[in-house]
C-alpha positions in Angstrom: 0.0 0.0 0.0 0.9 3.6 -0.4 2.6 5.0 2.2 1.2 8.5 3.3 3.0 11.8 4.4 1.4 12.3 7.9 1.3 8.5 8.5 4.9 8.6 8.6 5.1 12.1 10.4 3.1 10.3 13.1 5.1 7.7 13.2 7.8 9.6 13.9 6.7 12.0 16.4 5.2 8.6 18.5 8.7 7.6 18.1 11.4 9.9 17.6 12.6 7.9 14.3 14.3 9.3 11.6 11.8 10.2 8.4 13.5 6.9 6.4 13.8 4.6 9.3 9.7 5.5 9.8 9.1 5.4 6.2 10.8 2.1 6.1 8.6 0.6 9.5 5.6 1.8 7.5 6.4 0.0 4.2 7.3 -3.5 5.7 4.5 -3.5 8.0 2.2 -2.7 5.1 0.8 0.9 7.0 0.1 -0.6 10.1 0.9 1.6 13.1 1.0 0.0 16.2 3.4 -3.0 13.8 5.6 -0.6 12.7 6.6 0.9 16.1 7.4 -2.8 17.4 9.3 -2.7 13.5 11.3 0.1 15.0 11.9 -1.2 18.9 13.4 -4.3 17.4 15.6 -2.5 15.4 16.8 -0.1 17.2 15.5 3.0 16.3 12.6 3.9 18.1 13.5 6.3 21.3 10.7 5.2 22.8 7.2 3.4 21.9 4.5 6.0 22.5 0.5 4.7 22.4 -0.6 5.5 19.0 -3.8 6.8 20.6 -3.9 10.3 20.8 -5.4 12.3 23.6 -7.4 14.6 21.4 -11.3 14.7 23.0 -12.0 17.1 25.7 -14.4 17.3 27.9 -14.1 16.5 31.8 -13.1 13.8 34.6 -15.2 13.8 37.8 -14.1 12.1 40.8 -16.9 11.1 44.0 -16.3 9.7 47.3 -18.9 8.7 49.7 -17.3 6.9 52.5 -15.3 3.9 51.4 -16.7 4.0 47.9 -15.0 6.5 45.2 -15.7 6.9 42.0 -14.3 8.5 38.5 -16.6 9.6 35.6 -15.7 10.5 32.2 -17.7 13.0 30.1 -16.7 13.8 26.6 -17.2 17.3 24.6 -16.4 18.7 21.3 -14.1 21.6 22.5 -12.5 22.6 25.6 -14.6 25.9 25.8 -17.6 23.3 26.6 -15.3 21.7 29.2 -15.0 25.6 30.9 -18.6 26.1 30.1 -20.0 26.3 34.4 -23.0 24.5 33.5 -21.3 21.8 31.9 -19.3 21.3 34.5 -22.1 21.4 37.1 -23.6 18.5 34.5 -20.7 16.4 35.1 -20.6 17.0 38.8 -24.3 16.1 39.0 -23.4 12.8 37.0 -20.4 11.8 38.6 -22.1 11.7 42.2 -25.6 9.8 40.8 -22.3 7.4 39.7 -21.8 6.5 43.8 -25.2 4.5 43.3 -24.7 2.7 39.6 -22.5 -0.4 39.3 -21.5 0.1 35.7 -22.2 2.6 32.4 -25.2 1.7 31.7 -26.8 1.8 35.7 -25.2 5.4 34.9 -27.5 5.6 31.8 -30.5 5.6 33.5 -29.6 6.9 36.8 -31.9 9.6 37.2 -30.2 13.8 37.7 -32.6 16.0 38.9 -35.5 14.3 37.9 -34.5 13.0 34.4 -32.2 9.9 33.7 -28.5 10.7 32.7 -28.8 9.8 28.8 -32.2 12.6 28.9 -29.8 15.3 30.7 -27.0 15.0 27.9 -29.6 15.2 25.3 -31.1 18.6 26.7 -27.6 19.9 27.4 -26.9 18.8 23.6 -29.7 21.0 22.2 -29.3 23.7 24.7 -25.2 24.0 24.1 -25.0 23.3 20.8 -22.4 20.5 21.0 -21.9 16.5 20.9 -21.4 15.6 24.2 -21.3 11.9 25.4 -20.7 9.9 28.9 -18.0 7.8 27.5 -16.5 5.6 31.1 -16.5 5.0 34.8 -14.7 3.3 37.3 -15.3 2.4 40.7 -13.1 1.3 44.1 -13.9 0.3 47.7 -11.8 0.7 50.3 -11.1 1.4 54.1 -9.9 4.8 52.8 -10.7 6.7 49.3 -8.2 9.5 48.4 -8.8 11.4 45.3 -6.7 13.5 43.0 -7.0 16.1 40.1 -4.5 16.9 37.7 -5.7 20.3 35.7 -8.5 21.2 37.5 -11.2 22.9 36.0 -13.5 23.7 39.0 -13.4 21.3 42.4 -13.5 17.6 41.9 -12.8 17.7 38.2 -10.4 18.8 35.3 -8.3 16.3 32.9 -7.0 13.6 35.0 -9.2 12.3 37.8 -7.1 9.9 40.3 -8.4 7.7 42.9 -6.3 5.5 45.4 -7.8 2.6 47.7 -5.6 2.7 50.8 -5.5 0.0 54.1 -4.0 2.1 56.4 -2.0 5.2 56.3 -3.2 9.2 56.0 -4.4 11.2 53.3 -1.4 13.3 53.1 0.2 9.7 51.7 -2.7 8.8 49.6 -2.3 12.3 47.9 1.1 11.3 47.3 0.4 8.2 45.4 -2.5 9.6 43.6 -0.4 12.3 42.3 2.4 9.8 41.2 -0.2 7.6 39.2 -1.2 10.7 37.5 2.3 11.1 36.6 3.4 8.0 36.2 0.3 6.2 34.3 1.2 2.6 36.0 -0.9 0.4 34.1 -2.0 -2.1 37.1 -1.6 -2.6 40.7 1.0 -5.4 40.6 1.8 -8.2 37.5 -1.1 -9.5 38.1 -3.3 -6.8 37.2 -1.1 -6.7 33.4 -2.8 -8.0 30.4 -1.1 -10.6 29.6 -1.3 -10.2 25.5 0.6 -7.2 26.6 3.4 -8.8 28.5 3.8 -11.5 26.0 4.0 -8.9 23.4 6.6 -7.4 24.8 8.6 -10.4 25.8 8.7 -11.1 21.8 10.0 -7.7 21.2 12.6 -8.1 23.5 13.7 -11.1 22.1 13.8 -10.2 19.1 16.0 -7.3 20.1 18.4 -9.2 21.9 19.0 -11.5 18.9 19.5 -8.8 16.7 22.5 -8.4 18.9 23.7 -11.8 17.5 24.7 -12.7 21.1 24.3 -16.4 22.0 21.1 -17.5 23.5 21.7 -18.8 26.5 23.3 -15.2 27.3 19.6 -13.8 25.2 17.9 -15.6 28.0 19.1 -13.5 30.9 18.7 -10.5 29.3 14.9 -11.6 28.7 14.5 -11.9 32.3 15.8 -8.9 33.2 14.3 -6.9 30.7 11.1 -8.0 31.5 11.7 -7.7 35.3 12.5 -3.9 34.1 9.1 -3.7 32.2 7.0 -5.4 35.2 8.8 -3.0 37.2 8.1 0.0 35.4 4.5 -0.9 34.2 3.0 -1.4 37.5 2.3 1.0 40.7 3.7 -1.2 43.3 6.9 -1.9 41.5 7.4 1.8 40.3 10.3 4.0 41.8 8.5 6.4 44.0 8.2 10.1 42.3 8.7 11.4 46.2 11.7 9.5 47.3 13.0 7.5 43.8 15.2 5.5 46.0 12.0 3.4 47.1 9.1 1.6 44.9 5.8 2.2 45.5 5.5 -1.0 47.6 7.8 0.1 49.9 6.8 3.5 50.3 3.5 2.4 51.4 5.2 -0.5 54.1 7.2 2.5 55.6 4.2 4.4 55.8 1.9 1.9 57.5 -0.4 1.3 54.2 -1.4 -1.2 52.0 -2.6 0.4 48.7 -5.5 -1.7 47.6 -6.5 -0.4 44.2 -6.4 2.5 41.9 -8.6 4.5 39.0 -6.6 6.8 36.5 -8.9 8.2 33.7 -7.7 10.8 31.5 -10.1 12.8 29.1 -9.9 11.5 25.5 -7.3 8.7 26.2 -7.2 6.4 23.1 -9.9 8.7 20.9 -9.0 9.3 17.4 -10.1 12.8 16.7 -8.7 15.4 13.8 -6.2 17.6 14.7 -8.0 21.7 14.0 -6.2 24.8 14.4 -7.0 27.2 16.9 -8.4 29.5 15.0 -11.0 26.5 13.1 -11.3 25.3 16.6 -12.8 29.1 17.4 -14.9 29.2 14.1 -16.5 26.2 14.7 -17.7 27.0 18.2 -19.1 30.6 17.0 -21.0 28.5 14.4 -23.0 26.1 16.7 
């Protein structure tokens, strides 16, 4: 297949490849993105594999607590003027604590706001604003002790990144800590456990085909397997992550010097993994004058 301009620009800005070496990744993984980053890794020349998924939607993060419960609601809008918009993000305030009492989306659905379900409330806010909007996700925790955490803050209890941290044990003031850190640090589970294992096995291929590409012998490929993926365990999950506060301790320990167990997290980030075109500012303006 043809290989495009911008697919190889994107290639290379999720990359840091050279424009050949990208071109190249494109070609003998006929245009396919996510095969042609792992095309680069093995070789060499990829500075670092970046999610092809860019962060593009806006709209809002909620979090809620009620007692040992907490919960994290995502609500989706064309532009970020929507997302400043005070009765939007009274909307998703009202929606994120109806979410304390709904087990999944779809409880959320139909959960009822002021005397109409959810779905009802974001179809009068459509017609009234002038903008798609849409409850894309939430997640939930219980725990002895629910701390919660904003990154960006638009107005109390929401903004871009919504964090919250189950904790046995411990204060607050630690809890912040972590919740900040997993806003940082985007762990992508608990401990190895919580890893998709498609993911780690993916990843163990890649590293072996990197090491052979060394032409080094394979019993000596072997170890550096392990400890590669020992490194990638490490740095994927919250417990085994050096801790932003004090990088001379993981997580895990952090939390034993601090008398706490952490027992689960939520990290939801507006528009993580949406596809959505890239507008200039001034289209971006144009298009919300329009309606």
């Amino acid at each position: 297949m043809a290989i495009t301009a911008a697919q190889v620009k994107e290639l290379r800005e999720a990359t840091g490849a050279g424009m050949m070496d990208a071109k190249k990744a494109l070609t003998e993984t006929d245009g396919d993105f996510d095969a042609a980053v792992d095309w680069l890794r093995t070789k060499g020349l990829a500075k670092a594999a970046k999610k092809s998924g860019r962060t593009a939607a806006e709209g809002l993060v909620a979090v809620a607590v009620d007692g040992g419960v907490g919960v994290a609601v995502e609500v989706n809008s064309e532009t970020d003027f929507v997302a400043k918009n005070a009765e939007f993000q009274t909307m998703v305030k009202d929606i994120a604590e109806a979410a304390l009492g709904a087990s999944n989306i779809e409880e959320l659905s139909s959960a009822d706001v002021n005397g109409k379900p959810v779905s009802e409330l974001l179809t009068d806010k459509i017609a009234k604003i002038g903008e798609n909007m849409g409850l894309r996700r939430m997640a939930k925790i219980e725990a002895e002790t629910v701390v919660t955490y904003i990154h960006n803050a638009a107005a109390d209890g929401m903004g871009k990144i919504g964090v919250l941290v189950g904790l046995k044990g411990g204060d607050e003031a630690f809890g912040k800590q972590v919740a900040m850190h997993i806003a940082a640090a985007n762990p992508q589970g608990l401990n190895e456990s919580d890893l998709d294992p498609a993911v780690v096995e993916k990843e163990r291929q890649i590293q072996i085909d990197i090491a052979r590409e060394s032409g080094k012998p394979e019993n000596i490929i072997e170890n550096m397997i392990k400890g590669r993926m020992a490194k990638f365990i490490a740095e994927s999950t919250l417990l085994g992550q050096a801790f932003v506060v004090n990088p001379d301790l993981t997580v895990e320990k952090a939390a034993k010097e601090a008398g706490a167990e952490i027992t689960g997290f939520v990290r939801l980030e507006v528009g993580e993994g949406i596809e959505k075109a890239e507008e200039d500012f001034a289209a971006e303006v144009a298009k919300a004058m329009q309606g």
